[in-house]
GUVO-987257 format. One record per atom (N, C-alpha, C, O): residue number from 0; residue in one letter; atom name; x, y, z. Coordinates in Angstrom, 2 decimals, decimal comma. Each point is the difference from the previous one (the first is absolute). Example, Ala and Ser with C-alpha at 12.3 -4.5 7.8 and 13.67 -1.06 7.14 Angstrom:
num=0	residuo=A	atomo=N	x=13,19	y=-5,69	z=7,80
num=0	residuo=A	atomo=CA	x=-0,89	y=1,19	z=0,00
num=0	residuo=A	atomo=C	x=0,90	y=1,20	z=0,00
num=0	residuo=A	atomo=O	x=1,04	y=-0,02	z=0,66
num=1	residuo=S	atomo=N	x=-1,39	y=1,07	z=-1,38
num=1	residuo=S	atomo=CA	x=0,82	y=1,19	z=0,06
num=1	residuo=S	atomo=C	x=-0,77	y=1,09	z=0,73
num=1	residuo=S	atomo=O	x=0,51	y=1,11	z=0,17
//
This chain:
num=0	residuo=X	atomo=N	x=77,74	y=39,18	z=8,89
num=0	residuo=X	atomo=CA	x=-0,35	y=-1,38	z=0,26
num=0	residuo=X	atomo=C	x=-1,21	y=-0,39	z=-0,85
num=0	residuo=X	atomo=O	x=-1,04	y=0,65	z=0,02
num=1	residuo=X	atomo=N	x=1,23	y=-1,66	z=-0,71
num=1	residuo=X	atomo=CA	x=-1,00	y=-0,77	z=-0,92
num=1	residuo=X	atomo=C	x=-0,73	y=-1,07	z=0,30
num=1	residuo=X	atomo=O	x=0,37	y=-1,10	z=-0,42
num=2	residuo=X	atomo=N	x=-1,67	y=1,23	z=1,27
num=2	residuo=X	atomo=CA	x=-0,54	y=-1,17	z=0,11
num=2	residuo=X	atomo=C	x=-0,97	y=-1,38	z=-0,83
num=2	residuo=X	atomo=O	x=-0,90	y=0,52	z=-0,67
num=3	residuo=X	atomo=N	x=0,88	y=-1,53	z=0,61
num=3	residuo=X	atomo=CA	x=-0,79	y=-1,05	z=-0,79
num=3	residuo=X	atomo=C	x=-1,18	y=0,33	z=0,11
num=3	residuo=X	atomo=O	x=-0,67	y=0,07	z=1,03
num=4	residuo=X	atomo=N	x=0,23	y=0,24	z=-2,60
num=4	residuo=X	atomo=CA	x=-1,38	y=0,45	z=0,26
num=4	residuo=X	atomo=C	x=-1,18	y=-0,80	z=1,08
num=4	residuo=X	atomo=O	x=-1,01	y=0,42	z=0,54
num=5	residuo=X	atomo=N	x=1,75	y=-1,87	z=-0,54
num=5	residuo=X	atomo=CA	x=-1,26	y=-0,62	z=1,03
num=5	residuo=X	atomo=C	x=0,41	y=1,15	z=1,45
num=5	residuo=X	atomo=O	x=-0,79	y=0,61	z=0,71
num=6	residuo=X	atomo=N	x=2,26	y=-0,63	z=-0,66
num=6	residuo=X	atomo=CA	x=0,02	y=0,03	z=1,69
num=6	residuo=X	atomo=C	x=-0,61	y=1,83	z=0,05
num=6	residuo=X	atomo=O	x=-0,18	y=0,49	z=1,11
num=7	residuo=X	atomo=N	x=-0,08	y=0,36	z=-2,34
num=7	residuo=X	atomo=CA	x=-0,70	y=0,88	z=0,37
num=7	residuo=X	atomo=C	x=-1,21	y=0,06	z=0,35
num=7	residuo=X	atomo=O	x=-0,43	y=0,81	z=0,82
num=8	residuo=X	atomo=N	x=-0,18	y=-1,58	z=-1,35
num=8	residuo=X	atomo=CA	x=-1,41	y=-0,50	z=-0,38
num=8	residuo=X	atomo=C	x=-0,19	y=-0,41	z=1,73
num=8	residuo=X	atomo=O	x=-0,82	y=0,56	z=0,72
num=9	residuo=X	atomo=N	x=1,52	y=-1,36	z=-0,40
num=9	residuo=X	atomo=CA	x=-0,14	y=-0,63	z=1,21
num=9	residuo=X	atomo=C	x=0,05	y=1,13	z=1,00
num=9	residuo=X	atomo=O	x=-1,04	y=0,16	z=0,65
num=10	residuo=X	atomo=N	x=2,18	y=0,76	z=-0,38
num=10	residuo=X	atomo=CA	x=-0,06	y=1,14	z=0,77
num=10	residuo=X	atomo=C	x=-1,08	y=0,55	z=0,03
num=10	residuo=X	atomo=O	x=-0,64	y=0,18	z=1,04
num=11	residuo=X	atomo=N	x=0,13	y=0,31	z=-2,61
num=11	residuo=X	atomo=CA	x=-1,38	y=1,02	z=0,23
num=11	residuo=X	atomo=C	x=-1,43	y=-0,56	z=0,71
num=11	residuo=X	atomo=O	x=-1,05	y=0,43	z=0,47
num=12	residuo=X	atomo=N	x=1,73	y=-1,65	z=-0,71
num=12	residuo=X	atomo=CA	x=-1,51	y=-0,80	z=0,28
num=12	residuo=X	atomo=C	x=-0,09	y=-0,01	z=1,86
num=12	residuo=X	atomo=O	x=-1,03	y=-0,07	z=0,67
num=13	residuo=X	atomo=N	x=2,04	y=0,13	z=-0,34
num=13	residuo=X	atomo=CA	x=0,35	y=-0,70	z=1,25
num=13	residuo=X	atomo=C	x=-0,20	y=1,72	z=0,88
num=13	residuo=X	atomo=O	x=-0,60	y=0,04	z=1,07
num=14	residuo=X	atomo=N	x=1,13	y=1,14	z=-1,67
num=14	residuo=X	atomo=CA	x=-0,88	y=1,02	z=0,39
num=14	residuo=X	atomo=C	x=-0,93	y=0,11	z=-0,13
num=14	residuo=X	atomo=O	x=-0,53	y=0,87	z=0,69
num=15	residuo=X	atomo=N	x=-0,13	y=-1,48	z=-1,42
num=15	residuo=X	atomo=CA	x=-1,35	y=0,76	z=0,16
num=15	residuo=X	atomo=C	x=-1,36	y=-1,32	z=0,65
num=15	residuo=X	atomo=O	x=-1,22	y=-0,01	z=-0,16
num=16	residuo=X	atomo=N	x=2,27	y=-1,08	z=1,00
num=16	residuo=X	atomo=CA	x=-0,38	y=-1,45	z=0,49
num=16	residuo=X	atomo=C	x=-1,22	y=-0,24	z=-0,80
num=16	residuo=X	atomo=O	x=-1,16	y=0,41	z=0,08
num=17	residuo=X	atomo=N	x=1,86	y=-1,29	z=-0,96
num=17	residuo=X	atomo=CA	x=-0,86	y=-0,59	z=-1,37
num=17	residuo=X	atomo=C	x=1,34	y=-0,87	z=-0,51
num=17	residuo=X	atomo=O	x=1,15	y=0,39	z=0,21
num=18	residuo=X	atomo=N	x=-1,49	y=-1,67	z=-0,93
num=18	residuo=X	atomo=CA	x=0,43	y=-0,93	z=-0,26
num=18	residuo=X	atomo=C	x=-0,38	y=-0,33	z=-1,14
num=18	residuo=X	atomo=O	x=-1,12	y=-0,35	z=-0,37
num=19	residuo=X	atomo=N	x=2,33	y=0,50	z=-0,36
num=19	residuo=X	atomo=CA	x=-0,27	y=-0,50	z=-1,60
num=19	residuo=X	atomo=C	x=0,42	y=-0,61	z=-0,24
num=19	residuo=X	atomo=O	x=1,23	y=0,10	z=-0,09
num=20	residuo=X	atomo=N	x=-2,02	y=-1,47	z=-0,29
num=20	residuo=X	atomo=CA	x=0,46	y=-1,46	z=-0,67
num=20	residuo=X	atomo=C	x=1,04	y=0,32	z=-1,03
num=20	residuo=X	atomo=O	x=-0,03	y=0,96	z=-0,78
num=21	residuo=X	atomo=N	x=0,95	y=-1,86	z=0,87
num=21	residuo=X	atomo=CA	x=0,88	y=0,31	z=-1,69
num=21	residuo=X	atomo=C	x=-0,46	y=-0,07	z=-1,40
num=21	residuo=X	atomo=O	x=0,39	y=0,60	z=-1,01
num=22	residuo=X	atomo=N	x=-1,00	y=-1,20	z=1,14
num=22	residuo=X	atomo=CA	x=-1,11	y=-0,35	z=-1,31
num=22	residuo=X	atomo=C	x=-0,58	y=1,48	z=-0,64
num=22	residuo=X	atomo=O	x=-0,22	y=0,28	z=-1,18
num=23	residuo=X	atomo=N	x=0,07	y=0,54	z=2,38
num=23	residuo=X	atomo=CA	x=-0,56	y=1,11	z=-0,61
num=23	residuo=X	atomo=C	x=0,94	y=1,38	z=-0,28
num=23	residuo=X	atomo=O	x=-0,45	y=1,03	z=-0,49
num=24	residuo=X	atomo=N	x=2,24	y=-1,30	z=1,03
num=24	residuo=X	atomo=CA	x=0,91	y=0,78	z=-0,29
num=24	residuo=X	atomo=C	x=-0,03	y=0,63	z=-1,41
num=24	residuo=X	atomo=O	x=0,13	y=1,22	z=-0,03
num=25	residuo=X	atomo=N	x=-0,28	y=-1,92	z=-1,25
num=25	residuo=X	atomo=CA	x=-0,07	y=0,53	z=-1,06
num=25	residuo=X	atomo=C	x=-0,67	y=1,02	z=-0,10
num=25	residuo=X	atomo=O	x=0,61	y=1,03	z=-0,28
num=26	residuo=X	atomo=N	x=-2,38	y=-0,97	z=0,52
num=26	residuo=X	atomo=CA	x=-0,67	y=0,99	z=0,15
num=26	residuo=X	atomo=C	x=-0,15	y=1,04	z=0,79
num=26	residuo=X	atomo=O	x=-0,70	y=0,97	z=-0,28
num=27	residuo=X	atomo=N	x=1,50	y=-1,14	z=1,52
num=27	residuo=X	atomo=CA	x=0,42	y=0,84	z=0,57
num=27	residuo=X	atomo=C	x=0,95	y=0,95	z=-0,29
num=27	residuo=X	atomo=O	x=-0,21	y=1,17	z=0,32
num=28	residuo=X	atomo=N	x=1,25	y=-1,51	z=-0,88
num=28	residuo=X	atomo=CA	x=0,94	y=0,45	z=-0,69
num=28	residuo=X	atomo=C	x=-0,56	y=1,14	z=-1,18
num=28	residuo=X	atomo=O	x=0,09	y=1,22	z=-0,16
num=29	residuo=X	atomo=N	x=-0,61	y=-2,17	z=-0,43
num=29	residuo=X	atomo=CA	x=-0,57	y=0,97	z=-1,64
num=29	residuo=X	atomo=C	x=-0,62	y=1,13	z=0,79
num=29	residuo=X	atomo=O	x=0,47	y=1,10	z=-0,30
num=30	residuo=X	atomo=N	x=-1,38	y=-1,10	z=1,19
num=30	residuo=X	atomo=CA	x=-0,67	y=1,12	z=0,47
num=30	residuo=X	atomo=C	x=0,79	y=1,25	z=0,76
num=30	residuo=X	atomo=O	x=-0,05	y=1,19	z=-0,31
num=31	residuo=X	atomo=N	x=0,85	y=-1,84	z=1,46
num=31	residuo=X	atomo=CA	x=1,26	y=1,06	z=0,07
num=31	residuo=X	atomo=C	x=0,31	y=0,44	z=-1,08
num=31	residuo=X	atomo=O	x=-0,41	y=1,16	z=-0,03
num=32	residuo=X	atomo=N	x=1,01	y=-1,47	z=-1,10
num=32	residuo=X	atomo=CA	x=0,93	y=0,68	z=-0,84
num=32	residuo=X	atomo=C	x=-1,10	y=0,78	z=-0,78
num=32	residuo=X	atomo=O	x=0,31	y=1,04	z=-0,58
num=33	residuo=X	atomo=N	x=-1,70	y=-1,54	z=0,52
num=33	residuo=X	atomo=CA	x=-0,57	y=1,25	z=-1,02
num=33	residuo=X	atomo=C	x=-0,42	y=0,90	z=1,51
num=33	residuo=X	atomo=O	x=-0,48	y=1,01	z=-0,52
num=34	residuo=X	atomo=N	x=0,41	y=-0,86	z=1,46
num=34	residuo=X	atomo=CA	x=-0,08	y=1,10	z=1,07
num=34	residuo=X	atomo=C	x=1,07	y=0,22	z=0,19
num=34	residuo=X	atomo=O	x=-0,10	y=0,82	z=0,91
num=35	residuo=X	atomo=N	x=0,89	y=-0,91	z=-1,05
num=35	residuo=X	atomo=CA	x=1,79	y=0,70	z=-0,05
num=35	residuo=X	atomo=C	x=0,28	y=0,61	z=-1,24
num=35	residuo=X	atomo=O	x=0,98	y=0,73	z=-0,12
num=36	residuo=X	atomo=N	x=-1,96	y=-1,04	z=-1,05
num=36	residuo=X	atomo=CA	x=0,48	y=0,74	z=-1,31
num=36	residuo=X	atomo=C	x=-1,32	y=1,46	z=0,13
num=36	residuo=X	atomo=O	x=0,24	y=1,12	z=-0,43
num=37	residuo=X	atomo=N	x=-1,77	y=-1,57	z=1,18
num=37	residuo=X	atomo=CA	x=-0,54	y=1,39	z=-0,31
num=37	residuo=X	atomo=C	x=0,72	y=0,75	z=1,10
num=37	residuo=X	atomo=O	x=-0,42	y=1,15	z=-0,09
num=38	residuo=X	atomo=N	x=1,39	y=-1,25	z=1,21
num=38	residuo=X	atomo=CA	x=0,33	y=0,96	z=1,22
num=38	residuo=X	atomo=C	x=1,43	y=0,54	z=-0,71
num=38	residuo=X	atomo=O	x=0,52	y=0,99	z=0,51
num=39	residuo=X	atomo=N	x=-0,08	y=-1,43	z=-1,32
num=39	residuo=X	atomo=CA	x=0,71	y=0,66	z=-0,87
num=39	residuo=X	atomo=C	x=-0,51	y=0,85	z=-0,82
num=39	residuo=X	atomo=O	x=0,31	y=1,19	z=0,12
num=40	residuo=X	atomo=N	x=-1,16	y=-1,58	z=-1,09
num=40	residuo=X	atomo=CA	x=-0,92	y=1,27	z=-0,58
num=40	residuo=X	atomo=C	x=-0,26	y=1,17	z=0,80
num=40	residuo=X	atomo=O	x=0,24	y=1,19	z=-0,16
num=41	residuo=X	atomo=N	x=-0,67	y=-1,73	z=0,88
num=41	residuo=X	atomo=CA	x=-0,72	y=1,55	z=0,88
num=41	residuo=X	atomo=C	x=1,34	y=0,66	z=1,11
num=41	residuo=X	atomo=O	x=-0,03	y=1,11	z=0,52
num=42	residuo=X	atomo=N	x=0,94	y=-1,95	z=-0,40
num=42	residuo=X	atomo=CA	x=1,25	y=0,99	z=0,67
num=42	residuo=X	atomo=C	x=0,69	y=0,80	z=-1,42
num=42	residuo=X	atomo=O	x=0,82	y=0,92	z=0,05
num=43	residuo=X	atomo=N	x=-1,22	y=-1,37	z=-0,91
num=43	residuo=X	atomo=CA	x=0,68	y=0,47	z=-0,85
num=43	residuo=X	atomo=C	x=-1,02	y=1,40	z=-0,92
num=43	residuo=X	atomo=O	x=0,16	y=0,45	z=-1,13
num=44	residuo=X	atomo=N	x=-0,92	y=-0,18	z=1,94
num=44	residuo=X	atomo=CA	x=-1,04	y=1,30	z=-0,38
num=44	residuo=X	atomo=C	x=0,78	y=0,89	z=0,27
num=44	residuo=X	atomo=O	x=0,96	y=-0,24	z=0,73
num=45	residuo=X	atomo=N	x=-1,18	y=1,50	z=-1,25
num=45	residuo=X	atomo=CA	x=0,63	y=1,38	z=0,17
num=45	residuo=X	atomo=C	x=-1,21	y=0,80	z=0,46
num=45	residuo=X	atomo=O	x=-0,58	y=0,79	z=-0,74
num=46	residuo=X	atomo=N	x=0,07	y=-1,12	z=2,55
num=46	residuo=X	atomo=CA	x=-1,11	y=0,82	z=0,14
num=46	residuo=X	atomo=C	x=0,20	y=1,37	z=0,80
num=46	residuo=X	atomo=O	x=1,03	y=0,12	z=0,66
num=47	residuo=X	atomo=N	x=-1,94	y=0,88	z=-0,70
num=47	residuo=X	atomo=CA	x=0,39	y=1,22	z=0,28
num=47	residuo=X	atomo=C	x=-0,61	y=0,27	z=1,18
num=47	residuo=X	atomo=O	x=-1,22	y=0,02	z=0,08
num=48	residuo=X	atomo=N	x=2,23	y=0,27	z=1,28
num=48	residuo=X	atomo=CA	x=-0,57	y=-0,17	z=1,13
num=48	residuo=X	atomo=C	x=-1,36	y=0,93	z=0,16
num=48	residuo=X	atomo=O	x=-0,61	y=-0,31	z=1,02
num=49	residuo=X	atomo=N	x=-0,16	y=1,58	z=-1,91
num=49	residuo=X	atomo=CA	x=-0,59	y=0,77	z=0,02
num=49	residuo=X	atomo=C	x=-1,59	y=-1,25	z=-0,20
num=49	residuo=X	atomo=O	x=-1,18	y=0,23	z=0,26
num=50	residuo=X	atomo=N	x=1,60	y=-1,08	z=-0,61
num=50	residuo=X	atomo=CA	x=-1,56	y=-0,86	z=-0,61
num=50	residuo=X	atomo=C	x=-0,29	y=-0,81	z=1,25
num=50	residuo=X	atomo=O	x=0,64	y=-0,83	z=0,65
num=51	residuo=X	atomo=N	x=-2,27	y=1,59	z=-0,52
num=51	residuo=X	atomo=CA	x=-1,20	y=-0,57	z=1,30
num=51	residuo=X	atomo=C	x=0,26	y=-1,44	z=0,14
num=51	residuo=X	atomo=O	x=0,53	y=-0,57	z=-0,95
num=52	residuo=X	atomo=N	x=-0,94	y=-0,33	z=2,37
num=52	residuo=X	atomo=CA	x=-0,20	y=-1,41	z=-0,14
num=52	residuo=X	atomo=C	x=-0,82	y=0,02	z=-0,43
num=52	residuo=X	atomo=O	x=-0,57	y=1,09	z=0,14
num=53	residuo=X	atomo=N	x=-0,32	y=-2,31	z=-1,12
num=53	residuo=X	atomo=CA	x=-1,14	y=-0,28	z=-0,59
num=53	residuo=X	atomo=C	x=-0,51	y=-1,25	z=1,39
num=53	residuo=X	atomo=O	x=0,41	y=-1,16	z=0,00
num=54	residuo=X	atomo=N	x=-1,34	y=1,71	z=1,08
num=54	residuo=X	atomo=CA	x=-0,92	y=-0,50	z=0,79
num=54	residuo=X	atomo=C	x=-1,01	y=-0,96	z=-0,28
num=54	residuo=X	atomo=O	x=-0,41	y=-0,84	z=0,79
num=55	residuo=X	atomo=N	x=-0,06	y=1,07	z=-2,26
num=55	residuo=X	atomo=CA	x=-0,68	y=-1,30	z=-0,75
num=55	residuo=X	atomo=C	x=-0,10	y=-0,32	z=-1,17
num=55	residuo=X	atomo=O	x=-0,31	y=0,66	z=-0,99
num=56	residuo=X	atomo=N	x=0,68	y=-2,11	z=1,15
num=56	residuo=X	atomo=CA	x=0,26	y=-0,86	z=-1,71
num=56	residuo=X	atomo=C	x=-1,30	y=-0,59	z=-0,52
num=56	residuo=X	atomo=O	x=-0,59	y=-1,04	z=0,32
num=57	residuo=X	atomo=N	x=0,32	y=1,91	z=-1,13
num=57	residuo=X	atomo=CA	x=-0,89	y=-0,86	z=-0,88
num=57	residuo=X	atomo=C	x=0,42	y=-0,36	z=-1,47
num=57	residuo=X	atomo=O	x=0,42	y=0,76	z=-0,87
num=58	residuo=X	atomo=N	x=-0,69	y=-2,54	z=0,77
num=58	residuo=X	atomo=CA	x=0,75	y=-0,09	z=-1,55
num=58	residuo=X	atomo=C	x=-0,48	y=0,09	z=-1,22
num=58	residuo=X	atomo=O	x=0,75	y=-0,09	z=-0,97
//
């Protein structure tokens, strides 16, 4: 099943009770899809269950 990107937009919003004007669907949108393209990157790692969690990020 393929939903209209508004009426996804609208679902996510509506979980997480927040209301997004339509006006701002575009930018909403763009931002999903670049956080749907880095959660692809990183499912797509080949990591080796032997490697520690890292407990703190410093950048």
């Amino acid at each position: 099943m393929s939903l209209s990107e508004d009426t996804e937009i609208k679902i996510l919003a509506a979980a997480n009770r927040l209301v997004i004007p339509a006006e701002f669907h575009e930018g909403v949108r763009m931002n999903l899809d670049l956080l749907r393209s880095y959660a692809t990157l990183i499912e797509g790692m080949d990591l080796s269950d032997r490697l520690e969690p890292a407990f703190e990020y410093e950048p």
